[in-house]
C-alpha positions as CSV (number, residue, x, y, z in Angstrom):
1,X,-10.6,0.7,-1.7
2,X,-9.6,-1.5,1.1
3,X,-9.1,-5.1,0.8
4,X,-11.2,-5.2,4.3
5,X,-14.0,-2.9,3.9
6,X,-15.6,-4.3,7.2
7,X,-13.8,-4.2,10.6
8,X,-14.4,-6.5,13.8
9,X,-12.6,-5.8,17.1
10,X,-10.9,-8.6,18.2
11,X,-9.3,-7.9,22.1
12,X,-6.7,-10.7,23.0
13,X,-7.3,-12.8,26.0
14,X,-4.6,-13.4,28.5
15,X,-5.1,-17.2,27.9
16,X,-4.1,-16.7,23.9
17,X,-0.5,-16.6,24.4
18,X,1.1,-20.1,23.7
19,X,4.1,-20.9,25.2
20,X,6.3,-19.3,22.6
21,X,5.2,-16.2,23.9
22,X,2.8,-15.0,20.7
23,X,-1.0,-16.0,19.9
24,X,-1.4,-19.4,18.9
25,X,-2.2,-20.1,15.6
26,X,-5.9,-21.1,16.5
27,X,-6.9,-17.7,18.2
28,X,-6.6,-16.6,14.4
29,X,-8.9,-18.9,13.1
30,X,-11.3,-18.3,16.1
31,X,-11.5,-14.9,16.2
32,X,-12.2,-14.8,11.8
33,X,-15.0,-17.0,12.3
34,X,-16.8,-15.2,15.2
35,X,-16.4,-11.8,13.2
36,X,-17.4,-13.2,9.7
37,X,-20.2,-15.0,11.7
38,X,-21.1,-12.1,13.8
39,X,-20.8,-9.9,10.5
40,X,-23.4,-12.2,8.9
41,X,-25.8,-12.1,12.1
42,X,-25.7,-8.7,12.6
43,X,-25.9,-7.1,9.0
44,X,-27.5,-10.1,7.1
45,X,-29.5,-11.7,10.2
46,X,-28.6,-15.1,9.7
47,X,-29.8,-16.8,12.8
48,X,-27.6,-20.0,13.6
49,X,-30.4,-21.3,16.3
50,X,-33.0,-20.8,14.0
51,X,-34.9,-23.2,11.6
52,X,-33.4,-21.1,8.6
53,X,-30.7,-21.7,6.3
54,X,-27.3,-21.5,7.9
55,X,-23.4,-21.3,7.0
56,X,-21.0,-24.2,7.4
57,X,-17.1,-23.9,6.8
58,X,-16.3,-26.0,4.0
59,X,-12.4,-25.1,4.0
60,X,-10.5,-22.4,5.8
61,X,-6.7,-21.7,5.8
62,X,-4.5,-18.8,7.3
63,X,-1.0,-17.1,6.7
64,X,0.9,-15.9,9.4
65,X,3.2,-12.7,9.0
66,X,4.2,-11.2,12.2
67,X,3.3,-12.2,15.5
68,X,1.0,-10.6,18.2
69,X,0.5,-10.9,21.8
70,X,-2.0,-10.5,24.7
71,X,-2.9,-7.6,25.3
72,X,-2.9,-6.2,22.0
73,X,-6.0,-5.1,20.5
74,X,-6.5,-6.5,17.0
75,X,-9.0,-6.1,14.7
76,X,-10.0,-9.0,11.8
77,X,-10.5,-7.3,8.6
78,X,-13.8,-8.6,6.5
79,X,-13.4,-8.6,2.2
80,X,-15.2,-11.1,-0.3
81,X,-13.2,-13.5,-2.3
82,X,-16.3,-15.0,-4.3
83,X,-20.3,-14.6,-3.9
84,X,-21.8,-17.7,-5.2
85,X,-25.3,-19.4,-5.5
86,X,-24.7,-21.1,-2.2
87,X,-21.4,-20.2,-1.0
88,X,-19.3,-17.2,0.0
89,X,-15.6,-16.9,-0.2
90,X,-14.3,-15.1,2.7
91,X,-10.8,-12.7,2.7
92,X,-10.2,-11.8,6.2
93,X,-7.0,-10.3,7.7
94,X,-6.0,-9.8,11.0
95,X,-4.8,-6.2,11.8
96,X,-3.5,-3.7,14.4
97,X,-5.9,-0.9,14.4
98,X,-5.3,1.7,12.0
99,X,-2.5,-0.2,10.1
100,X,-3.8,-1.8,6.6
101,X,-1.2,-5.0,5.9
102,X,-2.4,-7.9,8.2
103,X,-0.4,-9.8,10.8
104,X,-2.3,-13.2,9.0
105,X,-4.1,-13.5,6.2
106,X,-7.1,-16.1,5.9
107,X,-9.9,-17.6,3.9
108,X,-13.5,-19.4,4.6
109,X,-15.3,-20.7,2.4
110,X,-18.5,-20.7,3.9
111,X,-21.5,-23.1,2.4
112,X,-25.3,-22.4,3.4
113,X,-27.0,-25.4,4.0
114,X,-30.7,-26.2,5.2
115,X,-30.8,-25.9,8.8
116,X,-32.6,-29.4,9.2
117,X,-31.4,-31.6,6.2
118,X,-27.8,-30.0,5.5
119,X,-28.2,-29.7,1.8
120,X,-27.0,-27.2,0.1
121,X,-29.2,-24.3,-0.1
122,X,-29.3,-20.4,-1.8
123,X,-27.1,-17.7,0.4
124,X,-30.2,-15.8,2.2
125,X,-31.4,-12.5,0.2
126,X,-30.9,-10.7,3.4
127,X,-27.3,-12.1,3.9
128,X,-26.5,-11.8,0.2
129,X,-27.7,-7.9,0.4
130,X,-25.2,-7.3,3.5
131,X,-22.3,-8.7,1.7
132,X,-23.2,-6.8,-1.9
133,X,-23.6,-3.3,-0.1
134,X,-21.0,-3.5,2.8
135,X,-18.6,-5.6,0.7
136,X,-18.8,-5.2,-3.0
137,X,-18.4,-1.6,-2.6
């Protein structure tokens, strides 16, 4: 089984390059929170602008092992550390389509929270269901 069972696209922007001539460092963390976020929207229908529960980043932390540049195509690789009560724990890798060892490694740790009084509330059923059948294969 692959450590990334779930695959976002991830296209480079012209703009991404820093001046060392390689992505800087927070492209990476932008582009594995839009895909586990967009991951959670899409397959568990968390809705961020709603009056539901949402997810906040408690912690997040990348590993860089080779560099990329615009205009590759990358993809960031989706795989579950942990499925709490109220929490999920994120592996995510960023890859070059088709190839299975990640450029950069990372990890969120993602905390749902009432929308309205930011407590900590359960990981929605719906979301919890995405993550058990697309993830915990």
């Amino acid at each position: 089984m692959s450590a990334f069972p779930v695959r976002e696209p991830f296209a480079t922007r012209w703009n991404d390059n820093d001046q060392y001539g390689h992505l800087n460092n927070t492209v990476y963390y932008a582009a594995m929170d839009t895909a586990v976020n967009a991951f959670m929207m899409r397959e568990g229908g968390l809705q961020p602008g709603g009056d539901g529960p949402i997810a906040l980043c408690a912690a997040s932390s990348c590993e860089f092992h080779a560099s990329a540049a615009f205009p590759e195509l990358l993809e960031v690789g989706i795989g579950i550390e942990r499925l709490g009560t109220t929490s999920v724990i994120w592996a995510l890798g960023i890859l070059r389509p088709g190839e299975d060892q990640p450029i950069a490694t990372g990890r969120f740790v993602h905390v749902f929270v009432d929308a309205a009084t930011r407590r900590p509330t359960p990981v929605t059923p719906s979301v919890r269901s995405a993550i058990e059948s697309r993830l915990l294969i």
